[in-house]
N, C-alpha and C positions, 0 to 999 in steps of 0.2 A: 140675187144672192139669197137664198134660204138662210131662216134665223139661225140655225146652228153657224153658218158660215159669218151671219155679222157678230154673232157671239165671239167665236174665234181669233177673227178680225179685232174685234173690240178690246179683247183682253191681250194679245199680242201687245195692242196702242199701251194701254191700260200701264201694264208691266214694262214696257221699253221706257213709258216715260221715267217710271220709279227708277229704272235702272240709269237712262241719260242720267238724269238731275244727280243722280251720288257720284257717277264716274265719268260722267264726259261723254261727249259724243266719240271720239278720237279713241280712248279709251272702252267703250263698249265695242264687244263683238257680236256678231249674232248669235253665237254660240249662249252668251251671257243673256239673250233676249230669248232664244230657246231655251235655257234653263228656268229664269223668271214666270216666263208665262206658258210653262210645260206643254209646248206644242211640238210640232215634227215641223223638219227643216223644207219638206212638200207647202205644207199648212201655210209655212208663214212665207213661202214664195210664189203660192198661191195668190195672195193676196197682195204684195211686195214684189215690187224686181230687185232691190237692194238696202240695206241698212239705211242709204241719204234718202232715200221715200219713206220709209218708216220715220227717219229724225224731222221730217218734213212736215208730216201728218200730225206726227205728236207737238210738235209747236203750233200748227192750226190749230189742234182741237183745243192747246191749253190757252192760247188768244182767246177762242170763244168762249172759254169759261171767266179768263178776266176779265175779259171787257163787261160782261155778265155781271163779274162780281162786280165791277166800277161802276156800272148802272144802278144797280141793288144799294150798294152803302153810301154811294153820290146823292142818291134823289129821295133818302130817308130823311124828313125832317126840313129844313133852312136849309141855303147851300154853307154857311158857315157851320153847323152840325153835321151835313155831308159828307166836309173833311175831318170833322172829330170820327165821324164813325170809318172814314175808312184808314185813318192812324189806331184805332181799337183795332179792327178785323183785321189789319196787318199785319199786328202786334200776336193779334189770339189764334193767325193762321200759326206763326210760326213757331210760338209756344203747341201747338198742336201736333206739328213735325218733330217735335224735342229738337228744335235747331238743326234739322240733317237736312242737307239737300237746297236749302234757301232758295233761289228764281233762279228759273231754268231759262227763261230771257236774260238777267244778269249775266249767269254762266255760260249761257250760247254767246253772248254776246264777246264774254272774254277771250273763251275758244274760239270760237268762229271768227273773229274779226280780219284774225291773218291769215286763213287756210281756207273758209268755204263761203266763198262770196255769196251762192245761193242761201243759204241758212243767215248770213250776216244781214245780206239785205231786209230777210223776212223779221228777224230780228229787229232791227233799229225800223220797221215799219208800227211795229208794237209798241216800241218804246214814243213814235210820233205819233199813234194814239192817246196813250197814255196819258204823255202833254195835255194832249188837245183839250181829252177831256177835265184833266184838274183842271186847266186853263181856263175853259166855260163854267165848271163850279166857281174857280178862283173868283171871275169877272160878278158872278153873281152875288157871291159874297161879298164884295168891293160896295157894290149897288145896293146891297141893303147896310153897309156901315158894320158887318162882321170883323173885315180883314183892312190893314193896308192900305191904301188907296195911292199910296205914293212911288208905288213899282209898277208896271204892266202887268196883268196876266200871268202873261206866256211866261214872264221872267221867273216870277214867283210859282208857276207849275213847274217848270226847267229846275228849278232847286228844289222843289218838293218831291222829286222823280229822282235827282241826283243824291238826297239826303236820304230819301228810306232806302235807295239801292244799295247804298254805302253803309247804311245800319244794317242792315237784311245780310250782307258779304262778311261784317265782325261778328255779327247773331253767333253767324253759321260757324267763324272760324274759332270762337269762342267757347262757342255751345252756352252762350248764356243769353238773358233779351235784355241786361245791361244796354249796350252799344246800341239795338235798337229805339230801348227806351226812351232813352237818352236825345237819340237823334231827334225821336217823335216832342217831346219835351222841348226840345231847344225852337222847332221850326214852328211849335204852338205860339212862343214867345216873340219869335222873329216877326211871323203872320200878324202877331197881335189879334189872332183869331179869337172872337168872342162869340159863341153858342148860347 
């Protein structure tokens, strides 16, 4: 593919995701992804057979930017500063967004669960990442005397994933980082996380 063509390709992903995360997969047309990312309906079929490859694409590539980012703020520091830094970065993405749009895993996850098994799957494979990995900071932290010690892991990652999702879904339904705060505040307490 010539740069102009990964260019194209690129910003089609680029603009569909901005467009998914505000209205839904269900809810977007390609119409609305040819208008965000000002291409011709050639362009973006070019590169796509259909809208569920396009919504396919754009949940890969935004996997490989969390996971990314969970690497980046997990291994900055102690593993008990880890999770301080990745309840800050959570917090300062979505203050950044002005609360629009909140996880586009959350959101796929709500839409998708009953209609597109393909997307659901790939979804809740993200969210068993996720886990995994607070789970391995969790455990580390446990072993240096940061966190807890009297829950498992996995348990206390399962509630660390269920608690910012659940703040992240009121952020958004809000428009304030109250709810997130809040959440992050409360599961500092719970952790008994010390940094």
């Amino acid at each position: 593919m010539t740069k102009k063509g990964d260019q194209t390709r690129s910003k089609i992903l680029d603009e569909a995701t901005r467009v998914f995360n505000r209205k839904g997969f269900a809810a977007t047309s390609v119409n609305d992804i040819l208008k965000a990312s000002g291409t011709t309906k050639g362009n973006l079929y070019f590169h796509f057979s259909n809208k569920g490859e396009i919504g396919l694409e754009v949940l890969k590539r935004e996997k490989q930017a969390f996971i990314s980012f969970l690497d980046d703020v997990l291994n900055e520091g102690s593993p008990g500063q880890g999770l301080d830094n990745f309840f800050k970065a959570a917090l300062e993405k979505h203050r950044q967004q002005d609360f629009i749009g909140g996880c586009i895993f959350g959101n796929t996850a709500l839409e998708a669960s009953d209609t597109s098994p393909e997307l659901a799957a790939f979804v809740a494979s993200v969210f068993d990442d996720w886990v995994t990995k607070i789970a391995q900071n969790v455990e580390l932290a446990q072993r240096a005397g940061q966190i807890r010690k009297d829950v498992p892991a996995r348990d206390l990652a399962e509630m660390i994933v269920s608690t910012v999702e659940g703040g992240i879904m009121q952020t958004r339904l809000l428009k304030s980082e109250k709810p997130l705060q809040h959440s992050l505040n409360t599961l500092q307490k719970i952790l008994e996380l010390r940094v």
